[in-house]
N, C-alpha and C positions, 0 to 999 in steps of 0.2 A: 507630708503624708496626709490623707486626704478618707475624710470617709463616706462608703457608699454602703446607705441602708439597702438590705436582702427583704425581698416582698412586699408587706402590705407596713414598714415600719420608716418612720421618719428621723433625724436628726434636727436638731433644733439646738438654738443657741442661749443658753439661758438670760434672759432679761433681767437682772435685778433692780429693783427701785430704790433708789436710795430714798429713806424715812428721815423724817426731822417733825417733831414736835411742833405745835403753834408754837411757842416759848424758843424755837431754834436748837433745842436740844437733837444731835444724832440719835439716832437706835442701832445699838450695836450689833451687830451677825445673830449672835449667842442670843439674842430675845427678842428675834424678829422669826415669821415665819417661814417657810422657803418658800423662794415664791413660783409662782404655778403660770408665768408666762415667758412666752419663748419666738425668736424668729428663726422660720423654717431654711434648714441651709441645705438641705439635700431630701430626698424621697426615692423610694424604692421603685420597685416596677408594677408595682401592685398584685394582688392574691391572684391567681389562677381559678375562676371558678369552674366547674363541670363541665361547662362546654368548653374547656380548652383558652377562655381566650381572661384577659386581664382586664379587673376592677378599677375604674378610675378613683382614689386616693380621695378627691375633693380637698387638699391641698395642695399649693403649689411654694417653689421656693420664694424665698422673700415675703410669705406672709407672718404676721404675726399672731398666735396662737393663744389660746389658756386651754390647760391640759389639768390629767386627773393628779390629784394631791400626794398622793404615793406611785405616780405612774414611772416609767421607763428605768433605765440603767444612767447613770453615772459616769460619764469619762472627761478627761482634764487633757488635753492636746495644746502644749504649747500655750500654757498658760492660761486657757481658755473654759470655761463649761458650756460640755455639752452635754444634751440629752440625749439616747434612744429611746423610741419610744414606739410603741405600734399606732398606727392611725387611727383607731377608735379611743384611742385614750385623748384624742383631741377634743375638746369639750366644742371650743368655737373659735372661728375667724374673728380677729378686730379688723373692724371695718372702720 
């Protein structure tokens, strides 16, 4: 199964970073922050504006993102996290 964002909203793939101390100590889940970047795996069709016709998104798939700190929904597909999320909650492209 496969997911296709509706309008101007993205999916994304959560990137976590694994942390280790200078000392080589891990940081476990539970007191690390969540983290706020992501590669884009799908894109909607974008908003409809007034004239009828659609918003280009300004992301594309395969990029990767930092997005806002409490932004999108939640969903877990086969093991996996993903984000939805609307396209202005994307902060910025890593280039």
């Amino acid at each position: 199964m496969a997911l296709k964002p509706l309008a101007d909203r993205i999916v994304i793939k959560v990137i976590e970073d694994t942390e280790q101390t200078s000392g080589g100590i891990f940081i476990p889940d539970s007191a690390k922050e969540k983290p706020q970047k992501g590669e884009v795996v799908a894109v909607g069709e974008g908003k409809t504006n007034d004239k009828g016709e659609k918003e280009p998104l300004g992301v594309n798939v395969g990029d990767i993102i930092l997005y806002a700190k409490y932004a999108g929904t939640d969903v877990k597909m086969d093991g996996v996290e993903y984000k939805i999320l609307s396209v202005k909650d994307a902060l910025a492209v890593l280039v």
